[in-house]
C-alpha positions in Angstrom: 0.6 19.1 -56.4 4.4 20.8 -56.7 7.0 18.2 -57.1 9.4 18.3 -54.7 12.6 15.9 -55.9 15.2 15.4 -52.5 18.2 13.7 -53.2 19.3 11.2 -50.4 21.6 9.3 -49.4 20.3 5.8 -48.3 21.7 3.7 -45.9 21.0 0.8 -43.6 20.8 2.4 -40.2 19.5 1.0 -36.2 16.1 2.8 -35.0 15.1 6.4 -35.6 15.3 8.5 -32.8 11.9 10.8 -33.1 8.8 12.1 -35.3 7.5 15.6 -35.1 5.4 18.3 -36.9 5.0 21.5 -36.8 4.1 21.8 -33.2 5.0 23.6 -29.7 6.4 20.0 -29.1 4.9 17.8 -25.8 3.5 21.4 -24.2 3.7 22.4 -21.1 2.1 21.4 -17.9 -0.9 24.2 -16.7 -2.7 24.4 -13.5 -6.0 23.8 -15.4 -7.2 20.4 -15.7 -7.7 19.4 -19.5 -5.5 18.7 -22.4 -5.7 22.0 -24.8 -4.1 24.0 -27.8 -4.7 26.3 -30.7 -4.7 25.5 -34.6 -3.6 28.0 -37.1 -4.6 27.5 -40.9 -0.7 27.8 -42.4 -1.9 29.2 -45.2 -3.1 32.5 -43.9 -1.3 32.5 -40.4 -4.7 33.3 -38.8 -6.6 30.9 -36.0 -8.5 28.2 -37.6 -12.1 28.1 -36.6 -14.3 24.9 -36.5 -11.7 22.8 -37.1 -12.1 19.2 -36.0 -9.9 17.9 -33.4 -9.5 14.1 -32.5 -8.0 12.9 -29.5 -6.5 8.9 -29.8 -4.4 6.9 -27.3 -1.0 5.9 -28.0 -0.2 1.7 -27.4 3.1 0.7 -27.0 3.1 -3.0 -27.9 4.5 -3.5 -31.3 8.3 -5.0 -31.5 9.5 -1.2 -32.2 8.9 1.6 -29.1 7.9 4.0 -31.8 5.5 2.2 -33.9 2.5 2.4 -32.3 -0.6 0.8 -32.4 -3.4 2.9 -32.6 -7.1 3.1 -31.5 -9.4 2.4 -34.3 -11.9 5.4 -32.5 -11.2 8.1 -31.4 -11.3 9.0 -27.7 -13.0 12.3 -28.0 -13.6 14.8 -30.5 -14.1 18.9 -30.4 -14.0 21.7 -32.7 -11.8 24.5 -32.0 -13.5 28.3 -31.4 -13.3 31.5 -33.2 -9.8 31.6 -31.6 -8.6 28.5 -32.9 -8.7 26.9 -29.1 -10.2 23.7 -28.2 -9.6 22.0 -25.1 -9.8 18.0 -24.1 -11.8 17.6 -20.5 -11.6 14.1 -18.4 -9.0 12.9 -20.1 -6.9 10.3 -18.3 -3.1 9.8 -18.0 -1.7 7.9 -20.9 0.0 9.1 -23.6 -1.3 9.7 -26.9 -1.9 11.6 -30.3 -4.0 14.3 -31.7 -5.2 14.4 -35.2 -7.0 17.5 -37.2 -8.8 18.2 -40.0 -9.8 21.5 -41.3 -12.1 21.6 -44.4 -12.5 24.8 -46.0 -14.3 24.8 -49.8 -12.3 22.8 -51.4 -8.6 22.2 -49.5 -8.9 20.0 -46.5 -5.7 20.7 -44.0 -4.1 18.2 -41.1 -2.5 18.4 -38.4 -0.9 15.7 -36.6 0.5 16.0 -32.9 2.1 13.2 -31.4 3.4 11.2 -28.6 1.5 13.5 -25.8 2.4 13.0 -22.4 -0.6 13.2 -20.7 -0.7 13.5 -16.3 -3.1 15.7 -15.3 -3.1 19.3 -17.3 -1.4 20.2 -20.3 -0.9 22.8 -23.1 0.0 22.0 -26.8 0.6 25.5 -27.5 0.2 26.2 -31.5 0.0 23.8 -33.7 -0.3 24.4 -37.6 -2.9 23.2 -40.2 -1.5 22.4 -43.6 -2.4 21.2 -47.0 -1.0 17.1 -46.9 2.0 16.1 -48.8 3.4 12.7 -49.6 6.8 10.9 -49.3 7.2 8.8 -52.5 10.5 6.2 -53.1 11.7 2.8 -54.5 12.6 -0.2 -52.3 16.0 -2.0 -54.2 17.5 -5.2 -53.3 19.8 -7.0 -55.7 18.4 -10.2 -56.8 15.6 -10.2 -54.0 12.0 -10.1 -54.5 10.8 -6.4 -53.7 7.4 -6.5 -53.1 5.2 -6.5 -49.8 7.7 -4.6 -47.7 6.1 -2.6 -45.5 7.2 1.7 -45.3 6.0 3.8 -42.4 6.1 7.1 -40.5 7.0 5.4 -36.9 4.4 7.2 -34.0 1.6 7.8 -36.9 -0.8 5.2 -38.9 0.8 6.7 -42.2 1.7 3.4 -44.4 2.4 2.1 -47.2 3.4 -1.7 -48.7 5.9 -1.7 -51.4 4.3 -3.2 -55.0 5.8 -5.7 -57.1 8.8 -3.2 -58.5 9.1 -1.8 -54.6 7.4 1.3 -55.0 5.7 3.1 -52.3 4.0 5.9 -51.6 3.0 7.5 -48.5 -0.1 10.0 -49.3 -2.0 12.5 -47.5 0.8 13.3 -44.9 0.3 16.4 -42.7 3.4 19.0 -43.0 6.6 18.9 -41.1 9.6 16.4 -40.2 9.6 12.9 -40.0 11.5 9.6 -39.8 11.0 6.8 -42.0 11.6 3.1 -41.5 11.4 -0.1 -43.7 10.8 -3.5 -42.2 10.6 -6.8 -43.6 10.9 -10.2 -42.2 13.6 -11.0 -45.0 15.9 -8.0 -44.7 17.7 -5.7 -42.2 15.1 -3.3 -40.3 16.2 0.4 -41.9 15.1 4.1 -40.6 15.7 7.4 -42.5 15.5 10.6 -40.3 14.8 14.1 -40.9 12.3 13.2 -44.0 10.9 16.5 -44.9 6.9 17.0 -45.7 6.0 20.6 -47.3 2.4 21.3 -47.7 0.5 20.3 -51.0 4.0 19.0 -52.2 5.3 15.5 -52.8 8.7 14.3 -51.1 10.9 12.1 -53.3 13.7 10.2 -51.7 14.9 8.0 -54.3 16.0 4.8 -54.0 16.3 2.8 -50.7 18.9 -0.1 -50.8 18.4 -2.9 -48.3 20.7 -5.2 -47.2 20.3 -8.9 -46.2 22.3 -11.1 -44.6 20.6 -14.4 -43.4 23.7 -16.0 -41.3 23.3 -13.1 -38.6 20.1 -14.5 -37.5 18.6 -11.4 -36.8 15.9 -10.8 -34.0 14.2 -7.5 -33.0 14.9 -6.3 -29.4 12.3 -4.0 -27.9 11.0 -3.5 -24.3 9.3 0.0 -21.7 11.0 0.2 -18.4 9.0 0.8 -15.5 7.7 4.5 -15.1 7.4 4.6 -12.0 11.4 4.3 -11.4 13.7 6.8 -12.2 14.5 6.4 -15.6 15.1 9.6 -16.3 18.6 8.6 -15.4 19.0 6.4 -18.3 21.7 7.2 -21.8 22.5 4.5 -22.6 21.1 0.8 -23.6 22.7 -1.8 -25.1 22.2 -5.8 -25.8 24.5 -8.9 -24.3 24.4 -12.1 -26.0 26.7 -15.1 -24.3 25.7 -18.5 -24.9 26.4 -21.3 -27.7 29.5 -19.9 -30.0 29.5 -16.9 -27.9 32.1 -17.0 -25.1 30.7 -15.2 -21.6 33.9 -13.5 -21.5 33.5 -11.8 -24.8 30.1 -11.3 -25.6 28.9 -9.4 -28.4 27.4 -5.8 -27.5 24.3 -4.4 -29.5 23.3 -0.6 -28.7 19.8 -0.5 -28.3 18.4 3.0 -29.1 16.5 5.1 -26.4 13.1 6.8 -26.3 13.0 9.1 -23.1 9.3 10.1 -24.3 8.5 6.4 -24.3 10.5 5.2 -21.9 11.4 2.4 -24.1 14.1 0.8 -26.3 14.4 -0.6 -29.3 17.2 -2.5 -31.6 17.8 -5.9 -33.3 20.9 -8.4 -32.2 22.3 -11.4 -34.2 23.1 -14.9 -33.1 25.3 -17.7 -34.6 23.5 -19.9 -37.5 25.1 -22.8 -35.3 23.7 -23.3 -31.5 20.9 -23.8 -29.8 20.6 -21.1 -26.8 21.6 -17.6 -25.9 21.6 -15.5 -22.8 20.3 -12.2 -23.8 21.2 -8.9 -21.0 20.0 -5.7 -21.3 22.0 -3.4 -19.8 21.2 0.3 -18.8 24.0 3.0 -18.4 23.8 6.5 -16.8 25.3 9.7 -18.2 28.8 9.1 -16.7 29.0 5.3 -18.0 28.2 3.3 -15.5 25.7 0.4 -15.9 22.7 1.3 -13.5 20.2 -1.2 -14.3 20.2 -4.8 -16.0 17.5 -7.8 -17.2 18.8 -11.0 -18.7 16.3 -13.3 -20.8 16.8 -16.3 -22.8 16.2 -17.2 -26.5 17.1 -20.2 -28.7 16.8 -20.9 -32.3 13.2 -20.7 -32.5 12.7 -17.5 -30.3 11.5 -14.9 -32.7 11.4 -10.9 -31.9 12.8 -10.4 -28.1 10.1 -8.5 -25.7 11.7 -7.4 -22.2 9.8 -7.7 -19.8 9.0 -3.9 -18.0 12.0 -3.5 -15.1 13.0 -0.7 -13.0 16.7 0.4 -15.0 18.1 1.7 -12.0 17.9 -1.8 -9.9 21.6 -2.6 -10.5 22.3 0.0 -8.0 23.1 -1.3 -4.9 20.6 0.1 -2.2 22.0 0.3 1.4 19.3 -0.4 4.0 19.8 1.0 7.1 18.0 3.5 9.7 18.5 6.1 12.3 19.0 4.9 15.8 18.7 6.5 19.1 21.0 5.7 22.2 21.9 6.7 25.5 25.4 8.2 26.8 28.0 5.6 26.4 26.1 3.7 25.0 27.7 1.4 22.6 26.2 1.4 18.6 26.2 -1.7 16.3 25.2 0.0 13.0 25.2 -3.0 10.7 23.5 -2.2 6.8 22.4 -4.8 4.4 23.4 -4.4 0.8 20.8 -5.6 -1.8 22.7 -5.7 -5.4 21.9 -7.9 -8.8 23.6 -11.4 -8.9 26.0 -10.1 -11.0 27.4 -7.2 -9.0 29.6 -7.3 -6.5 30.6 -4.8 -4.3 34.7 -3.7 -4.1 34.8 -1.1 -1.5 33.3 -0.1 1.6 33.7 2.8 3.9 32.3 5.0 6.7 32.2 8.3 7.4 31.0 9.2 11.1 30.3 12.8 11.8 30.3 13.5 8.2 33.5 14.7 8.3 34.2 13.8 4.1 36.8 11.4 5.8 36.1 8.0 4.7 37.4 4.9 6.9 37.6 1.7 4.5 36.6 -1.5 6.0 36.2 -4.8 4.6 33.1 -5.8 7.3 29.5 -3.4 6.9 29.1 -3.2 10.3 30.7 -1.1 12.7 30.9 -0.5 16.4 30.3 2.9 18.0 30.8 4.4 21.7 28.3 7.1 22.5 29.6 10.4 23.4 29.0 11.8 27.3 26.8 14.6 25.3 23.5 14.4 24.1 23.8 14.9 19.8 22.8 14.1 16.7 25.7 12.0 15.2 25.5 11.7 11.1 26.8 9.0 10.4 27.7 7.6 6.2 28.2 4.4 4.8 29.6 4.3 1.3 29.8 1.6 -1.2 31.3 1.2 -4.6 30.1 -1.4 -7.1 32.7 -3.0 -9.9 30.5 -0.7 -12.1 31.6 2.1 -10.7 28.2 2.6 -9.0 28.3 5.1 -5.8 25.7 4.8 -3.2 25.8 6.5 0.1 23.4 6.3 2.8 23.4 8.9 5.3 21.9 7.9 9.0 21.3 9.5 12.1 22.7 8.5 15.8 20.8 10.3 18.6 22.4 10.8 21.7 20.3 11.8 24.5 20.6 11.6 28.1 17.5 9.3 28.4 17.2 10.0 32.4 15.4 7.5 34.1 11.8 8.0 34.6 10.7 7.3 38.3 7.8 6.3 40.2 7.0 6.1 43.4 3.6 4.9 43.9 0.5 6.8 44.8 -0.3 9.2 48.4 -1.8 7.0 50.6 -3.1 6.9 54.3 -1.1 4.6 56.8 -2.0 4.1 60.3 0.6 4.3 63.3 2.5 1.7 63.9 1.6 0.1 60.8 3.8 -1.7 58.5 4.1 -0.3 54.7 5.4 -1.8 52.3 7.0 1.1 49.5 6.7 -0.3 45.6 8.6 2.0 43.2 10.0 1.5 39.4 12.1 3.4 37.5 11.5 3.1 33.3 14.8 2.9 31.1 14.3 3.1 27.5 18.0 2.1 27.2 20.7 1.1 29.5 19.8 -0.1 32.9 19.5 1.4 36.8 22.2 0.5 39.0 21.6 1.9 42.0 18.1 2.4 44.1 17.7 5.0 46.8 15.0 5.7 49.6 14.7 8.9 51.9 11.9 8.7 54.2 10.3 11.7 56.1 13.9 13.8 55.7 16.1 11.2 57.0 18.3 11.0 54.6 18.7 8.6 51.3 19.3 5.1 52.1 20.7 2.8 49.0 18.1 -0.4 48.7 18.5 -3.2 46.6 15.7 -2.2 44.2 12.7 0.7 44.5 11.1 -1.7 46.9 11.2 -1.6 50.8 9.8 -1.6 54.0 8.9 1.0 56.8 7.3 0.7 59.9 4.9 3.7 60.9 6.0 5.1 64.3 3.8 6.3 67.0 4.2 10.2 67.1 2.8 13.2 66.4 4.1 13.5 62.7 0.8 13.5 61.1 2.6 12.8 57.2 6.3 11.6 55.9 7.5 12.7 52.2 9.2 9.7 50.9 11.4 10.1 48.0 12.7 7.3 45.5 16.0 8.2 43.5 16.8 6.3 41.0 20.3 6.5 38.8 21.5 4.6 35.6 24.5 3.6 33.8 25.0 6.9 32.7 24.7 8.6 35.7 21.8 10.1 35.1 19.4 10.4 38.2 16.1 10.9 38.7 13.5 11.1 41.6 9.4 10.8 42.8 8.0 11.8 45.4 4.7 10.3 47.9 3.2 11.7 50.8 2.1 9.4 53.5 -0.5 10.8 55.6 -0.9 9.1 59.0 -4.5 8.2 59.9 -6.5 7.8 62.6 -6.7 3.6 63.1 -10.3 2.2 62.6 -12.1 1.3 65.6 -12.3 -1.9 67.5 -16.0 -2.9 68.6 -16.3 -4.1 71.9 -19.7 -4.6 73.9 -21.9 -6.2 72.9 -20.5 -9.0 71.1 -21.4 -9.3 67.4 -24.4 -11.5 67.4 -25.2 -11.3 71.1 -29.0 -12.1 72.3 -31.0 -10.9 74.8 -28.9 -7.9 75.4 -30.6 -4.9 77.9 -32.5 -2.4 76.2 -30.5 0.1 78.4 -27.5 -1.9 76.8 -23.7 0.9 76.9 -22.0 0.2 73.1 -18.2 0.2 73.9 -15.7 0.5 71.3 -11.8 1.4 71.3 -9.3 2.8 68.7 -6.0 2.1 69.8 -5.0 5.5 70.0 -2.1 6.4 72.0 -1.9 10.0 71.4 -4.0 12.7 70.3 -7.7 13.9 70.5 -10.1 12.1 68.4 -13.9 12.1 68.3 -16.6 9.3 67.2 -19.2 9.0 64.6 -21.6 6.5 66.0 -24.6 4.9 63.6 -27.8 2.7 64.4 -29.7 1.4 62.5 -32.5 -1.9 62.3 -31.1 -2.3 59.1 -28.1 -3.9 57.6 -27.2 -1.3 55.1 -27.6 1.8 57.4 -30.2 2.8 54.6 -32.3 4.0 58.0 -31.1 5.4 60.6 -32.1 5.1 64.7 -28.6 7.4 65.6 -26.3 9.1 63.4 -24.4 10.7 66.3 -21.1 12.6 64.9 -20.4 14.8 68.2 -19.3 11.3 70.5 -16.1 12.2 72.4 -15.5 9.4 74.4 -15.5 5.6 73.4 -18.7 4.5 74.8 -22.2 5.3 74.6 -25.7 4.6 76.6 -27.6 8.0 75.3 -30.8 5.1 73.9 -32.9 3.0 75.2 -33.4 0.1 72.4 -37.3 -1.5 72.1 -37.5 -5.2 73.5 -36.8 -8.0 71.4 -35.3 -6.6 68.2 -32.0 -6.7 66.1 -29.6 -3.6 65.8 -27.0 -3.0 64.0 -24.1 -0.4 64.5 -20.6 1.2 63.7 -18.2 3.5 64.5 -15.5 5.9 62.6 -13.3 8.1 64.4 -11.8 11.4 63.2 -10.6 14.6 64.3 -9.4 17.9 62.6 -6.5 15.9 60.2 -8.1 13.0 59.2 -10.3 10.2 59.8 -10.3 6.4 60.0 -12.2 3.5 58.2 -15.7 2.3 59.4 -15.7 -0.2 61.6 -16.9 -3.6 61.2 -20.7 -3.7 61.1 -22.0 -5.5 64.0 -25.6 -6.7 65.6 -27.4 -7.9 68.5 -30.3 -8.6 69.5 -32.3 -7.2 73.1 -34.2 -9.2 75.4 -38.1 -8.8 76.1 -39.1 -6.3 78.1 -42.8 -4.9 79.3 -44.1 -3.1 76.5 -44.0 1.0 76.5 -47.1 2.8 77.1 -49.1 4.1 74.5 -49.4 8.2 73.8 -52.8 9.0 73.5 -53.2 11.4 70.5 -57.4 12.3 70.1 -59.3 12.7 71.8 -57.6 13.8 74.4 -58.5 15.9 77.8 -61.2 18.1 77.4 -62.3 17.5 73.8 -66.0 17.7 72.4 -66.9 14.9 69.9 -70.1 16.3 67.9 -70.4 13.4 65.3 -72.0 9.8 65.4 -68.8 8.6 65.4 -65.8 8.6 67.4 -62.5 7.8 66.9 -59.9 7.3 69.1 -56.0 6.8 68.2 -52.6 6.4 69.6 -49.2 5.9 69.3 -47.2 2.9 68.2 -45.9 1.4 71.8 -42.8 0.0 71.6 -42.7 -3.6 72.2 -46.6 -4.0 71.9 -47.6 -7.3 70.3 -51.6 -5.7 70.8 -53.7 -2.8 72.7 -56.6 -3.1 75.0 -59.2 0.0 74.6 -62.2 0.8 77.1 -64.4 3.7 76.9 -66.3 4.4 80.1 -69.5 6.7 80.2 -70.5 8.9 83.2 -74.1 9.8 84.8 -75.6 11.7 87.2 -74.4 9.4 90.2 -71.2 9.1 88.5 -70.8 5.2 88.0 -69.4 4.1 84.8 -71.0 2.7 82.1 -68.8 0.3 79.4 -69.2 1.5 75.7 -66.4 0.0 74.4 -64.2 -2.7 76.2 -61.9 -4.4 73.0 -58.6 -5.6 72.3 -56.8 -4.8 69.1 -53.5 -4.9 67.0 -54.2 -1.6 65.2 -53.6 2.2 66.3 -57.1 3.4 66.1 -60.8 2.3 67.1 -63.9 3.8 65.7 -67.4 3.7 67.5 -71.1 4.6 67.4 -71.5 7.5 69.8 -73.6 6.2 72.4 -77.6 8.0 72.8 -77.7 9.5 76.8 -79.7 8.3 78.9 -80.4 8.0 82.4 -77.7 5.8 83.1 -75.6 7.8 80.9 -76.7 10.8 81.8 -73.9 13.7 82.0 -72.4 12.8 77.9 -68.8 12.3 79.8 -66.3 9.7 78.4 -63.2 8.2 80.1 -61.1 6.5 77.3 -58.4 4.0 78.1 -55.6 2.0 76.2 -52.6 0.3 77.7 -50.3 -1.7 75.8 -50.1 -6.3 76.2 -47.3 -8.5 74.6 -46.0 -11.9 75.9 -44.7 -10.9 79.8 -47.7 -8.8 80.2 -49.2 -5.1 79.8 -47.8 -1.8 80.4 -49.1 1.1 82.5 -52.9 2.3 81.1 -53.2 5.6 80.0 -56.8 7.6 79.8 -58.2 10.8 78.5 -61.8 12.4 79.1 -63.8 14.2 76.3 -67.3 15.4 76.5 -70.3 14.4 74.2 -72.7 17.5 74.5 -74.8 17.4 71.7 -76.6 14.6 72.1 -80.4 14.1 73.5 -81.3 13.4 76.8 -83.5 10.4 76.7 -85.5 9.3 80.2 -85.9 5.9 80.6 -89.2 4.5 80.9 -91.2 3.4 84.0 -90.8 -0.4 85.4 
């Protein structure tokens, strides 16, 4: 190995700022999902094939950002192609390192790659392969034991402890640029920067002279502020410490050094020797110098290294809470924001801009009172506030103006009778301000003020077979609005008369009366009968009725009825009237209609069946079947009485008494006041034998 002998400078010095090697840096983000680059072997400046590439995660959680702890495995491992490219799939978000070896016969090359930024897609770019040097140097404090301090490359898990004369050496370190710090629980923390590594060569950087100082108390400050806050917006950090010995009016200030790629901070502070507790406050500044963002914390003699806990840096920016609005015309406008700020801030001056004219009104109250203009807009309106650290927030909101007309209802179309009394319900919705004044025009006459939408109207008795009635309704603004309804004048339901509802022994020849209150116009009558409650059957279903009574039926004896009438005409029609019943009286039954055999028929089968009609009012039927011979006098065959419609008999054999094979049926019809008129038919019986009857 060359020998490489640097002369430098040593001094005690805060935190180092970076690491790097020979590298495209943290790459560049790619559409493609995976975390990729190439290797080159440096030593030919060709792409290094079958290199082995390990992929580790990067832990903040040592007292110093950039002195990571590192996973004893490694997350995943590849080999790069014939092309020197290997790629990383499935890899979370995190941030971490990349480590890689190259063997080839007997040199083994590295490559290093750290602090990797890892959200999604990513490309390293080139990276270069080199034969490992070494950083070599001698730890030297005056009259203080030497050994066990330890030396590192911050970001990497390159190491070494100090021996008993405070040599170190860090071996097998890939190529390229690096800081190194020294730490030890008796001295001052130190960092060198810009350490140079050249391949298969050996870095000497002297002698390193610590200092020591026990009476400053020293502890380590280190702490990651929340990534997901804007943090980007952070320069500079440094450290606060008030408390015993230290006035809060002159407090001593530490800088803190900053690690954008961490998002973390690092430094060390120092207390009295004599007290007991201290206030420590980090405080973050932006690029222009003001403080953004702040965390106080509290320590005392036996607090060691200082940890701050994760906080958003930007929250000592006062944030102005307040939201668009929508009004109506003249409508007055309370905008009143709310300030949220850290305990410490306080906020010395407050103005408005409305219309967003870059002409600020100071005010010493938040809220402010607006008018509405008389024309719908969009008002921008700003509120600006300066902190006592020169912190500038402005919040921009939105006033809409709009007309906001009333929105009106009238009701629903409806059908009124004449003569009738309606009553009119309208509303009008206001989403701000309020109606002052209701109007009603009925049928054209003209708009009447009312006391709200609601009134009343009586239907007259006319001709005028509909009336447009139109609510208006007007706000505070002026703005007016209208609906309309259509009320059509019906026909008015008609009013049973004869026979009362319920009424007994009622004629079978009974007249139904009705009347329906018209006083004008032409209407006609829909008439329905029915033994059944629900009309589900129908006796009438007359729809042609032009006067208001009827007789066109005879009803059976001793049953129930039930009817209703509707009236209509070529405009409209009214409701059904009321359902109502009766009963009739008992009458004589009808008659029954013979249906076979009737006049003239032959029977030619054994049997003979006669049937009728269903007589109306008939509780049962008396049959007799006469037959006829030579001399003409009757003979009985059948002689019965029956509830049924039919009757089936043996034909009878002829014989001399019944001689000619003429019938003579008969049926009439019986209930409890007597029978009806008998009807009869005569059929023939031809095809039976004549039979003589024997000598006496």
């Amino acid at each position: 190995m060359n020998l490489i002998i640097r002369a430098i400078t040593c001094c005690s010095v805060f935190f180092f700022i970076t690491c790097s090697s020979p590298s495209s840096g943290n790459g560049s983000d790619v559409g493609n999902p995976g975390l990729c680059g190439h290797l080159e072997d440096g030593r030919y400046s060709k792409a290094a094939y079958g290199a082995t590439v390990r992929l580790y995660t990067e832990n903040f959680d040592h007292k110093h950002v950039i002195l990571t702890s590192h996973s004893s495995l490694a997350v995943d491992s590849v080999q790069t192609d014939k092309n020197g490219y290997y790629i990383f799939d499935d890899v979370a978000e995190g941030i971490y390192y990349i480590q890689a070896e190259y063997i080839d016969n007997n040199d083994t090359l590295f490559m290093h790659h750290s602090s990797i930024i890892y959200s999604g897609s990513k490309d390293l770019g080139w990276d270069t392969l080199w034969l490992p040097g070494s950083i070599r140097g001698k730890i030297s404090v005056s009259g203080e034991d030497v050994m066990g301090i330890t030396c590192y490359i911050p970001g990497t898990s390159y190491i070494s402890i100090t021996d008993s004369l405070g040599s170190f050496n860090i071996t097998s370190v890939p190529a390229g640029s690096y800081s190194l710090s020294f730490t030890s629980s008796r001295f001052n923390d130190s960092t060198l920067y810009n350490i140079k590594v050249y391949p298969d060569s050996e870095t000497y950087i002297g002698i390193i002279t610590l200092s020591i100082d026990r009476s400053k108390n020293e502890h380590d400050v280190w702490g990651i502020f929340d990534t997901s806050s804007d943090y980007h917006k952070v320069r500079r950090i440094e450290a606060r410490i008030t408390g015993d010995n230290i006035p809060v009016d002159s407090p001593r200030v530490y800088s803190l050094d900053w690690h954008p790629s961490a998002a973390g901070y690092s430094g060390f502070i120092y207390v009295p020797t004599k007290g007991t507790f201290w206030d420590v406050s980090v405080w973050v500044y932006d690029s222009i110098g003001h403080r953004i963002g702040a965390y106080t914390t509290t320590i005392n003699t036996s607090t060691g290294d200082i940890q701050i806990p994760t906080f958003d840096p930007c929250n000592g920016i006062p944030v102005i809470d307040l939201h668009d609005t929508t009004v109506s015309l003249y409508d007055s406008i309370m905008l009143k924001p709310n300030i949220s700020k850290l305990g410490d801030d306080s906020i010395i001056n407050m103005a408005w801009d409305i219309g967003n004219t870059d002409n600020y009104t100071p005010t010493t109250a938040k809220d402010t009172l607006l008018i509405a203009s008389a024309n719908s807009m969009e008002l921008p309106c700003v509120f600006r506030v300066i902190d006592n650290f020169g912190n500038t927030v402005m919040r921009t909101v939105f006033v809409n103006v709009i007309k906001d007309p009333p929105v009106v209802f009238a009701g629903y179309d409806t059908i009124v009778a004449r003569n009738s009394s309606v009553d009119l319900r309208g509303r009008a919705d206001q989403q701000f301000g309020s109606i002052v004044k209701w109007e009603w025009n009925i049928g054209s006459s003209g708009f009447k003020t009312t006391s709200s939408g609601n009134t009343t109207i009586t239907v007259p008795d006319s001709f005028i077979t509909a009336y447009t009635c139109i609510l208006r309704a007007t706000d505070d603004d002026g703005n007016s609005a209208v609906d309309t309804i259509i009320l059509t004048v019906g026909i008015p339901t008609p009013q049973l008369i004869s026979p009362a509802n319920g009424d007994t022994g009622v004629s079978v020849t009974t007249h139904l009366i009705w009347n329906n209150n018209m006083s004008s116009g032409s209407v006609q009558y829909h008439l329905q009968i029915s033994g059944v409650s629900d009309f589900s059957s129908m006796i009438t279903n007359d729809s042609q009725i032009t006067s208001a009574d009827w007789n066109n039926y005879t009803f059976g004896g001793d049953s129930t009825y039930y009817w209703r009438v509707m009236a209509y005409n070529n405009k409209s029609k009214s409701n059904w009237s009321q359902v109502w019943s009766f009963a009739t009286k008992m009458v004589l039954p009808e008659k029954p209609v013979p249906i076979s055999p009737i006049y003239g028929d032959t029977i030619y089968s054994p049997t003979c069946t006669l049937t009728w009609a269903q007589s109306r009012g008939a509780a049962s039927f008396h049959v007799l079947v006469l037959g006829y011979c030579d001399t003409g006098s009757p003979h009985v065959v059948v002689d019965s009485v029956l509830t049924s419609t039919s009757l089936i008999f043996t034909t009878p054999v002829i014989t001399e008494i019944f001689y000619s094979g003429w019938c003579n049926w008969k049926v009439n019809a019986i209930n409890a006041l007597g029978a009806s008129d008998t009807v009869s038919q005569m059929f023939s019986l031809p095809g039976l034998t004549h039979i003589k009857l024997p000598d006496k």
